[in-house]
Structure formats: C-alpha cells, structure tokens
N, C-alpha and C positions, 0 to 999 in steps of 0.2 A: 792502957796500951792499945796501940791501933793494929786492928786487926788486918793478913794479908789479905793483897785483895784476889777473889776467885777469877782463873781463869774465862773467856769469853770465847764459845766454839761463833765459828764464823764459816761460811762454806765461800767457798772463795772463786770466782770466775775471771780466767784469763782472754781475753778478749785482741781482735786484731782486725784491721780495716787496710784492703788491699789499694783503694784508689782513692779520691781527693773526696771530701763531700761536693754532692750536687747541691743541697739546697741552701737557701740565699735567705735569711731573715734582717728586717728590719731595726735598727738600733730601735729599743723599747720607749714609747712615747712617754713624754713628762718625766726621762729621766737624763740628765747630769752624768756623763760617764766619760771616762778617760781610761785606757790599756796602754800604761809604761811597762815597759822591759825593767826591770831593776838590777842593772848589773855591778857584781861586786856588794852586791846587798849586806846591808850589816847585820848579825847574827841576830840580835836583841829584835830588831825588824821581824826578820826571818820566821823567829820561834812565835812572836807575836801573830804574826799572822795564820802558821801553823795551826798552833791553838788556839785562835777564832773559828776557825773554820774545821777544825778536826776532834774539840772539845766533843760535839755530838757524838760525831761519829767514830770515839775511842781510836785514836791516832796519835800514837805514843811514841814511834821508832826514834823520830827527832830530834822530839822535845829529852832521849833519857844519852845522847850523844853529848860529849863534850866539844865545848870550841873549836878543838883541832880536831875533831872528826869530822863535825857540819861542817868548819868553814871547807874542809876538803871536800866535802860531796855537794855542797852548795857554788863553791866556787871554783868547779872545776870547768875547763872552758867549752865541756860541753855537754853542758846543766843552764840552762837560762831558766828565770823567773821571772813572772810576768804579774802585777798586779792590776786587778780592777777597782775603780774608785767611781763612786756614786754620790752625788750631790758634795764632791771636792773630799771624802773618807775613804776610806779602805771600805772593799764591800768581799774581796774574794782574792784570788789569786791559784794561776797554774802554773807546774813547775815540770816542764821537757831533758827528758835525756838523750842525745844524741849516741846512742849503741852503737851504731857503725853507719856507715855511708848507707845502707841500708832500712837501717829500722829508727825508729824514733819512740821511745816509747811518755807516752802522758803520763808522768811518774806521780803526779798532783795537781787535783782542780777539786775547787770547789766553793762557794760560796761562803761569806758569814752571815750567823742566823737572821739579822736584819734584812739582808737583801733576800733572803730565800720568800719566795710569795709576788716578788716583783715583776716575774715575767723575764728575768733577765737570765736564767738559766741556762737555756736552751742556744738565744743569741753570744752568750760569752764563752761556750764550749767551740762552737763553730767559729770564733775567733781565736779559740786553741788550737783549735785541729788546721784553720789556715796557716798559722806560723810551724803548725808541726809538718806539714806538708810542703812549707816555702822552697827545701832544700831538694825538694823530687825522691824520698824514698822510694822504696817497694811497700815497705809497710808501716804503720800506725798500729804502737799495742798499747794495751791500758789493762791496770787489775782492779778489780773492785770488789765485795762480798757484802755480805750480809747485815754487813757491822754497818756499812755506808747510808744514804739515804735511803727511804724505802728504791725510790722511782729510780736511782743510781745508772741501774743495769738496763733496765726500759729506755733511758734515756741516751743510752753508748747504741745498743742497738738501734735508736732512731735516727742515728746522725749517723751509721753505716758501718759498724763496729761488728764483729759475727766473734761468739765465740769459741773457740778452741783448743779452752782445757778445763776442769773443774777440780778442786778437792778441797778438803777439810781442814782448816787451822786452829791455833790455837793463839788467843790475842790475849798476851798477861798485859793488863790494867797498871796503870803508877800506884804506889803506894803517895798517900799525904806527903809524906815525906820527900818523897822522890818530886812528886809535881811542884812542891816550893820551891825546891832545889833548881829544877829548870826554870821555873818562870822567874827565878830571883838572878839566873845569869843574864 
C-alpha cells in the first residue's frame, strides 16, 4: 500500500518590481532559441511542460486540476503562455497574468532541467519581464519559495523584483496515484 506523502514547509517570498528592467543581455552564444506565445495551448502540451519544469521544484497546483479547471485558468484571455525552445525542443516556459490594467503578475517561469546550466536563465526571464511590462503597468509581481531553485529569489532580485511580503506554507506532494492520473490526461 503507498504510503501518503508528507507534507513540504516552504517559506514563501512575495515579490514586486515597480519599473521596466534596465538591463540588456545578449541572446546566449551557440544556442538555437525561439520565444512563441502559445495561444489556446492544448492542455496535454500544457501539463507537459508544467511538469518538465516544475517536477524539481514540487509544483503540483496544475497538474492535480481537471480539464475544465486548467483550460479555464489557462485559457483565460488574460493568461498568455509563452514557451522557450532550444536547439528546435521545448527548454522552459512563462506563464503571465494580467490582474488588472495595473499589475501583471509572473504566475510561472522556469526552465527544464536540460537547459538549466546553459547560460539561458537570466536572458529568458528578462524576455518575460519585457512582455510583462509591453502593456505599461505600475507593477510586476512574482512568488517564489524555498521549494524553487536554490538561486530563484537571487535571481527576481537581480533583474529588479524587491520583496514585500514573506510567510510560511505548506506544499502537499501527489500521491503515485494522483501524478499517473495527471500525466495520463
């Protein structure tokens, strides 16, 4: 019988960037990359790329939603997904919410583990933060914790992020059971 799985404490940083980034990086040498919008993205896609990039870092919210949940919060018309592809494959993908005429928040970025090591981190965020910024908010928010990459939070701060609130969660893990279940929709 499988056993449940133990909760995961996670200290959680909400974070918020008032003006555009300044700085300007170069698309990363010797690599192959393309940034489509994926609109209308089909779900199967969706969760795929999810859990490429979220398997490390225990990111379950998603993948434990049914069809008509996600396609609702995926395909609402102001939710755009955005993926990055490296040598013609999927390497990562961010996912923007437009809150109001005001805020924007970076609801998901992040690499898959293949491309993590390539130098591409840093330039792929700051082609997030350009499209989050295209519309003129006030502000850019983004959550991240403990659960995330180590450097996650180092790296919101380095591209102009400050943050502005902190507390303590609780991330319940899939059961076996459960992760078959999504990845088999």
């Amino acid at each position: 019988m499988a056993r449940k799985p133990t909760p995961l404490k996670a200290h959680v940083t909400q974070l918020e960037m008032t003006a555009p980034p300044k700085a300007s990086l170069p698309v990363p040498v010797n690599l192959q990359t393309a940034i489509i919008r994926a609109s209308d993205i089909p779900l199967h896609y969706y969760r795929y790329l999810y859990r490429q990039v979220g398997k490390r870092w225990h990111w379950y919210n998603r993948l434990k939603m049914s069809d008509e949940e996600l396609a609702a919060a995926i395909h609402d018309p102001r939710v755009s997904v955005t993926v990055l592809y490296v040598h013609g494959a999927p390497a990562g993908f961010f996912e923007l919410t437009k809150e109001s005429d005001e805020i924007v928040e970076l609801s998901y970025f992040g690499l898959f583990e293949r491309a993590i090591g390539l130098g591409i981190g840093k330039w792929f965020l700051l082609q997030a933060l350009y499209v989050a910024w295209q519309d003129n908010p006030q502000k850019v928010t983004v959550t991240t914790n403990t659960l995330d990459h180590p450097r996650a939070l180092q790296l919101y701060q380095m591209m102009g992020f400050s943050p502005v609130s902190t507390y303590e969660a609780l991330v319940m893990p899939m059961t076996d059971a459960e992760l078959l279940k999504a990845l088999d929709a």
